[in-house]
N, C-alpha and C positions, 0 to 999 in steps of 0.2 A: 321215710320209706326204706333207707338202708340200713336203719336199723331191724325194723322189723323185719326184711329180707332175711337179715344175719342172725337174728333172735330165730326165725321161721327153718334154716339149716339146722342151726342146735338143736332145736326140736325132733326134728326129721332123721338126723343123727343120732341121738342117745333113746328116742323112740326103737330106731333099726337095733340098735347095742343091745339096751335091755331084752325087748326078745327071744335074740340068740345066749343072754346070760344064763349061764349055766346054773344057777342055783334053781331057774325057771325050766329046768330041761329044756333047757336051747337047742337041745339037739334033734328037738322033735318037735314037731308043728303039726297042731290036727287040723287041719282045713278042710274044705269039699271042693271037691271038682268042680262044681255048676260057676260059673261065670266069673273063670279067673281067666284069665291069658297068658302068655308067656312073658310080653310085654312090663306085665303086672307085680312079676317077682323081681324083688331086689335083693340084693346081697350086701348083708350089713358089712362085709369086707371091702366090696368096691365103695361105699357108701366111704367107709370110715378114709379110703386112702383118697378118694376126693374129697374130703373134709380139710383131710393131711394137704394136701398138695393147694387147696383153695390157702389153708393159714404163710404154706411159703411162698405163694404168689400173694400175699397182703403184704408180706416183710418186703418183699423185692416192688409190688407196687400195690401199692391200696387202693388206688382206683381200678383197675381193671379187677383186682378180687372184688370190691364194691358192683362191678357190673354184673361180672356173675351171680353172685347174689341176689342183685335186682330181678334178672334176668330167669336164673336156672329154679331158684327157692322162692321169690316174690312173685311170680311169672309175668312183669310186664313186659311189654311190647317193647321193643325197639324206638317206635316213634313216641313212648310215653319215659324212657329213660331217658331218651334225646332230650324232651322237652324241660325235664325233669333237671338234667344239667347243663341247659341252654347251650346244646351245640346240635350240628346236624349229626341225620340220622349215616348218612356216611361213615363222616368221621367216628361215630360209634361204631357200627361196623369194623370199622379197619382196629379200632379198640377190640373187639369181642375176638375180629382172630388172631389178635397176637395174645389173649389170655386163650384161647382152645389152643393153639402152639404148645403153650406155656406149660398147661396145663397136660396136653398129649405127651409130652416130652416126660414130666417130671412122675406121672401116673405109670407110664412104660420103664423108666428106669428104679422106679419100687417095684415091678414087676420079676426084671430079671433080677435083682437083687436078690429077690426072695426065694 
């Protein structure tokens, strides 16, 4: 299941890339108004820097990047990752917020960086 979570990112990643690549006129997108939301639009930029930020929270800890995965890109449940790595659903929790910490931290500082 963690694999395809992490298989199902890359996808969703270089899906957003291509896109915006320029050889495709990335800079232009015809769409229609009827039944988009706001919600709906992604930005292959934010996309690409939590791609970035998920790969240096796997160097620093592969499980909690593994949760994410699970979680954000595989979209299961809490109480089905729980199950999945035989621990409570708790102690996953206090996992998922030290990777959004993790993750808030390292996203804001490519922010000001740039």
């Amino acid at each position: 299941m963690a694999y395809a979570a992490k298989a199902m990112r890359g996808l969703i990643i270089d899906y957003a890339r291509s896109r915006q690549a320029l050889k495709r006129g990335g800079d232009f997108e015809i769409t229609s108004l009827e039944g988009i939301s706001v919600e709906e639009a992604v930005d292959p930029h934010e996309l690409s820097k939590i791609s970035d930020a998920l790969d240096a929270l796997a160097e620093t800890d592969a499980v909690l990047a593994e949760l994410v995965d699970l979680k954000f890109f595989g979209g299961f449940s809490f109480e089905e990752i729980a199950a999945m790595r035989g621990i409570s659903v708790r102690t996953l929790k206090r996992q998922w917020e030290k990777a959004r910490v993790y993750l808030h931290h390292t996203i804001q500082d490519d922010l000001t960086l740039a």
